[in-house]
LUMRO-387022 format. One record per residue (C-alpha): residue number from 1; residue in three letters; x, y, z. Coordinates in steps of 0.001 Angstrom, whole numbers, padded with zeros to 6 digits. Layout:
+-----+---------+---------+---------+---------+
| num | residuo |      c1 |      c2 |      c3 |
+-----+---------+---------+---------+---------+
| NUM |     ala |       X |       Y |       Z |
...
+-----+---------+---------+---------+---------+
This chain:
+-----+---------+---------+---------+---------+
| num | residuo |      c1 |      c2 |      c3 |
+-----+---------+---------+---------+---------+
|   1 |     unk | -081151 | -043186 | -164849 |
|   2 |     unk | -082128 | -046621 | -164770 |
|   3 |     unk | -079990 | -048113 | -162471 |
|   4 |     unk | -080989 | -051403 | -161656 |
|   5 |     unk | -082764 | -052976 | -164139 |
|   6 |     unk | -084967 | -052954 | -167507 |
|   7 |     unk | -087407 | -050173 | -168039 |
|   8 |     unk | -090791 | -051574 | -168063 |
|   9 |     unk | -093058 | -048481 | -167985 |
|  10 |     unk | -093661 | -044887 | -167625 |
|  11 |     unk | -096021 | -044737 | -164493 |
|  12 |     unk | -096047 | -040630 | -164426 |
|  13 |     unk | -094772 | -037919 | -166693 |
|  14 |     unk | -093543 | -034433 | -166159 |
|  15 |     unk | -097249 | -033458 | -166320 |
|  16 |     unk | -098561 | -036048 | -164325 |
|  17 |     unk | -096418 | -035141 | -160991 |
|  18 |     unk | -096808 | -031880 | -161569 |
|  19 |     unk | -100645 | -032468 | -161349 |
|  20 |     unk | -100006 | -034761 | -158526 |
|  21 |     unk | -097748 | -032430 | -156722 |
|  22 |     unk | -100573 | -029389 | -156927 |
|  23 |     unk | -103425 | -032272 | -155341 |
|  24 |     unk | -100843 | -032629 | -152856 |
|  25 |     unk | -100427 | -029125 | -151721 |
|  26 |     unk | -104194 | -028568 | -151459 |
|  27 |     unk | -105089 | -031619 | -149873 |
|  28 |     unk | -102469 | -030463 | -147228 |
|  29 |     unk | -103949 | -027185 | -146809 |
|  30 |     unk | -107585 | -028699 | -146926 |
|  31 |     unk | -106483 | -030904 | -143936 |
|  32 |     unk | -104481 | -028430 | -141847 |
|  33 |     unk | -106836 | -025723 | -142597 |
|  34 |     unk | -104362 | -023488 | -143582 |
|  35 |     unk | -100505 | -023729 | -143050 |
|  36 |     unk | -099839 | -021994 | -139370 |
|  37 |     unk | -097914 | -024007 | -137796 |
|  38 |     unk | -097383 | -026429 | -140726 |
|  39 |     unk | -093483 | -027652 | -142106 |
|  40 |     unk | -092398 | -029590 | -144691 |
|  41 |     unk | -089401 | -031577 | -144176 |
|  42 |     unk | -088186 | -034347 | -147522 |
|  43 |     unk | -086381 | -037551 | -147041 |
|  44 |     unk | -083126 | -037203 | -148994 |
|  45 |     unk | -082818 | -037650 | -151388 |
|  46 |     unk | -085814 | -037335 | -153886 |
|  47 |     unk | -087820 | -036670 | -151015 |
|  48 |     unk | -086107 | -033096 | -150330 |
|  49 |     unk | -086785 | -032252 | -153645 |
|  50 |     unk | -090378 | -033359 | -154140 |
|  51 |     unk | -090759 | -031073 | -150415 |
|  52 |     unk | -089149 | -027958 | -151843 |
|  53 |     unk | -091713 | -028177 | -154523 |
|  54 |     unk | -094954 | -029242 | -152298 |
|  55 |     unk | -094027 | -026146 | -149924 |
|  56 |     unk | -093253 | -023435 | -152641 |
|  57 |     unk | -096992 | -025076 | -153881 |
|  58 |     unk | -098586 | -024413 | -150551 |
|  59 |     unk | -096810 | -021482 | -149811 |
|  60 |     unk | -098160 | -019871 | -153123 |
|  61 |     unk | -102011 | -021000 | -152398 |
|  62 |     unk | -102172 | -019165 | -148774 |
|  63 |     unk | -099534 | -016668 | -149403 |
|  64 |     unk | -097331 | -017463 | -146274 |
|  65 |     unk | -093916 | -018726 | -146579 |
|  66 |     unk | -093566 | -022446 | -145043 |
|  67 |     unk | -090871 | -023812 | -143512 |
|  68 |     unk | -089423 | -026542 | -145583 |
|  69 |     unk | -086145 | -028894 | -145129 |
|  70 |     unk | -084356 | -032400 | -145351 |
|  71 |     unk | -083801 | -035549 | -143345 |
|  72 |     unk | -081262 | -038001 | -143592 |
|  73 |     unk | -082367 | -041422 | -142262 |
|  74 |     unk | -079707 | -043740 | -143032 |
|  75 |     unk | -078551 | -043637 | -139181 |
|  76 |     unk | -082234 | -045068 | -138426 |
|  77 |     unk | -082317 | -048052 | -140844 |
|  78 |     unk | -083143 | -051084 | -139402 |
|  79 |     unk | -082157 | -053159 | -142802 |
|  80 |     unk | -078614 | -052646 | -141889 |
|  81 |     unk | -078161 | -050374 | -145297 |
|  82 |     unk | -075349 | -048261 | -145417 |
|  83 |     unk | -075379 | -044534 | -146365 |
|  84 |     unk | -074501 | -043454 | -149464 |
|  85 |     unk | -071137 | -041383 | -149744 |
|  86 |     unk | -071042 | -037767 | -150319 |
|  87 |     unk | -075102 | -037990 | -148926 |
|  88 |     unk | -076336 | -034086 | -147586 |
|  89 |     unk | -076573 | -033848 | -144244 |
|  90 |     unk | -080281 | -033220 | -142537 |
|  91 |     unk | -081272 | -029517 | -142336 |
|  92 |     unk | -084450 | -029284 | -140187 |
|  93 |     unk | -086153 | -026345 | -139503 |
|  94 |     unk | -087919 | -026032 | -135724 |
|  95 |     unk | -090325 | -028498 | -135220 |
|  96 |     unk | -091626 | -028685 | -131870 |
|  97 |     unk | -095073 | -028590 | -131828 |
|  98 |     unk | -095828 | -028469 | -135314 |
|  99 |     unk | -097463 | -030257 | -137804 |
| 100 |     unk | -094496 | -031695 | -139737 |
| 101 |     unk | -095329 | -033128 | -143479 |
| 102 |     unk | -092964 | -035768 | -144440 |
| 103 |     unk | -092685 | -035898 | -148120 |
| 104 |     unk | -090434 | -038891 | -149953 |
| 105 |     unk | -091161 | -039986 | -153292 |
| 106 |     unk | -092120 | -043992 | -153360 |
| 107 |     unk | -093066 | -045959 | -149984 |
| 108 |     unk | -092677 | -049673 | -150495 |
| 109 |     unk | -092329 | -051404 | -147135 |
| 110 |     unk | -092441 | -048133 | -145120 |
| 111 |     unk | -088850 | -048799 | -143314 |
| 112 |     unk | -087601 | -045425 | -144628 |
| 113 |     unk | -090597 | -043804 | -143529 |
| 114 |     unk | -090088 | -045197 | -139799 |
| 115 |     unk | -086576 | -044401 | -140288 |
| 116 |     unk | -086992 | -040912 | -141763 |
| 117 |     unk | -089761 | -040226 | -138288 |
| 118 |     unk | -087239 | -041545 | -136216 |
| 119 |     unk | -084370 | -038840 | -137642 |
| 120 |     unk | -087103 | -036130 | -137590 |
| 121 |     unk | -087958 | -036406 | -133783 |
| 122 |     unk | -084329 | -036408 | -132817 |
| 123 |     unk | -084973 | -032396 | -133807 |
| 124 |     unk | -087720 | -031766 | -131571 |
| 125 |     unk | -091281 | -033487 | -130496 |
| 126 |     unk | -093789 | -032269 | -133353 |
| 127 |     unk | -097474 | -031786 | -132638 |
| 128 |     unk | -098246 | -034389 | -135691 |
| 129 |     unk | -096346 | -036314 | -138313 |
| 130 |     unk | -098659 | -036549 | -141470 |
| 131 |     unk | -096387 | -038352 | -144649 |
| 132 |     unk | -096977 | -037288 | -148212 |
| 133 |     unk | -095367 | -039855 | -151221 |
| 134 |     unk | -095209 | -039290 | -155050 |
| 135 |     unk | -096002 | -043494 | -155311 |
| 136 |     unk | -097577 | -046126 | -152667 |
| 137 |     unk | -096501 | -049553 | -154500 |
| 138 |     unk | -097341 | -051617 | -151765 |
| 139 |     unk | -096058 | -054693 | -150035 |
| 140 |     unk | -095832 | -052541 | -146608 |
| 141 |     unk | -094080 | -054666 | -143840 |
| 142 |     unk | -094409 | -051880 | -141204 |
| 143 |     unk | -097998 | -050562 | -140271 |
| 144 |     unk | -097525 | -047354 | -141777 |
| 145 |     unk | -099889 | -045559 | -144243 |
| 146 |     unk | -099062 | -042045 | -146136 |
| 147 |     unk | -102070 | -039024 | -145643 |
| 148 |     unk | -101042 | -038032 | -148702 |
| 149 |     unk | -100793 | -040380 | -152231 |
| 150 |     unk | -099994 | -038736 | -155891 |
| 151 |     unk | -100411 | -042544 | -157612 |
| 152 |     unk | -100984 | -045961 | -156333 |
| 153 |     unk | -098717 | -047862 | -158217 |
| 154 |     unk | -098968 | -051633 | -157977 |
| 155 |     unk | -095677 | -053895 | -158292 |
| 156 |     unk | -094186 | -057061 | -157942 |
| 157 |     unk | -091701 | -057592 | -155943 |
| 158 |     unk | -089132 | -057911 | -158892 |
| 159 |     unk | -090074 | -054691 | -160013 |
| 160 |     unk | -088828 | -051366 | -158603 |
| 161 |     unk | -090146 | -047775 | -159381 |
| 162 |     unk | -087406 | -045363 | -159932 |
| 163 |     unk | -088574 | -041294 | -160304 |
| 164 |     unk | -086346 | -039275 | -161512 |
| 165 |     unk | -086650 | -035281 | -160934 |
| 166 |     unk | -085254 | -032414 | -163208 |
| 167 |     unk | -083550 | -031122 | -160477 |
| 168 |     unk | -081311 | -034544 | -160218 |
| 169 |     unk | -081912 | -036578 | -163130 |
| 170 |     unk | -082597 | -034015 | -165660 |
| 171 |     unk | -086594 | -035021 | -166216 |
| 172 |     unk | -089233 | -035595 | -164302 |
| 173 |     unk | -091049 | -039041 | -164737 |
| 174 |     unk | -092246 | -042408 | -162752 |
| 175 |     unk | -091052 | -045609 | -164182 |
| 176 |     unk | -091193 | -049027 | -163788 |
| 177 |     unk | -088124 | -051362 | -163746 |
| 178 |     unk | -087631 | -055071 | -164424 |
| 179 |     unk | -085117 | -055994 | -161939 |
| 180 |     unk | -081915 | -057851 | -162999 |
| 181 |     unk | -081944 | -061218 | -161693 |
| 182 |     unk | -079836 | -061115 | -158301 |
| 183 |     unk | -080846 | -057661 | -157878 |
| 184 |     unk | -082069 | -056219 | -154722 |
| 185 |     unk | -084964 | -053630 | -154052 |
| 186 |     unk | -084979 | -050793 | -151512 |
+-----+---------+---------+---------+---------+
């Protein structure tokens, strides 16, 4: 679980996303009045899981099924990151002219997001791009601001939040971690 560093602190627990997760979802239908016409696609991969979850939320408040799926970015990174092996490939449902809601779980400079828009309009041209994250930490680089926040989370830059999800880690919670000295931060 903690893979790069020291834990520091517990920033959300299994209660708190939840919560976070259900402002989400009616913030989004607030905003889109509704969900015609409305997707949810996650970055992988905490950000496909965190979508599965938002859309099963706003599915269950209007009673209509949304479309939900995954993007890969990693071909779009401009920090010349590699992909992780064994990754899941991007399953995107139509989005041509619809409002797409990117969901990933922490923004910290915003180059996945750009990334993660890039990979989503290779699939078709949608009517809006509106991005929903578990954490904004700050120190953006890019000029790109999420619609949709569960917790501001300020860090340093020797700090890195890691969330862990029960459907991957086993638990759901936020943390903060102390970054080994020669570490770097994604």
């Amino acid at each position: 679980m903690l893979s790069s560093g020291l834990l520091k602190a517990t920033v959300m627990d299994s209660d708190a996303i939840r919560r976070s997760l259900s402002r989400i979802a009616h913030e989004i239908v607030e905003r889109n009045h509704g969900v015609e016409g409305l997707v949810v696609v996650g970055v992988i991969s905490h950000g496909d899981v965190l979508a599965r979850r938002i859309a099963a939320k706003v599915s269950g408040l209007e009673g209509v099924e949304v479309p939900v799926g995954m993007v890969d970015p990693s071909g779009h990174r401009d920090d010349g990151r590699t992909p992780e092996p064994g990754r899941p490939a991007s399953r995107v449902p139509d989005v041509a002219d619809r409002t797409v809601v990117l969901v990933d779980d922490v923004i910290y400079h915003g180059r996945t997001a750009r990334a993660a828009m890039e990979a989503l309009i290779e699939f078709g041209r949608p009517k809006a791009i509106q991005l929903a994250v578990l954490i904004d930490r700050g120190h953006r680089q890019l000029p790109i601001r999420p619609d949709y926040v569960g917790k501001n989370v300020p860090t340093s830059e020797d700090e890195r939040i890691e969330v862990c999800l029960e459907e991957v880690e086993g638990v759901d919670a936020a943390l903060i971690v102390q970054l080994q000295e020669g570490a770097v931060d994604g």
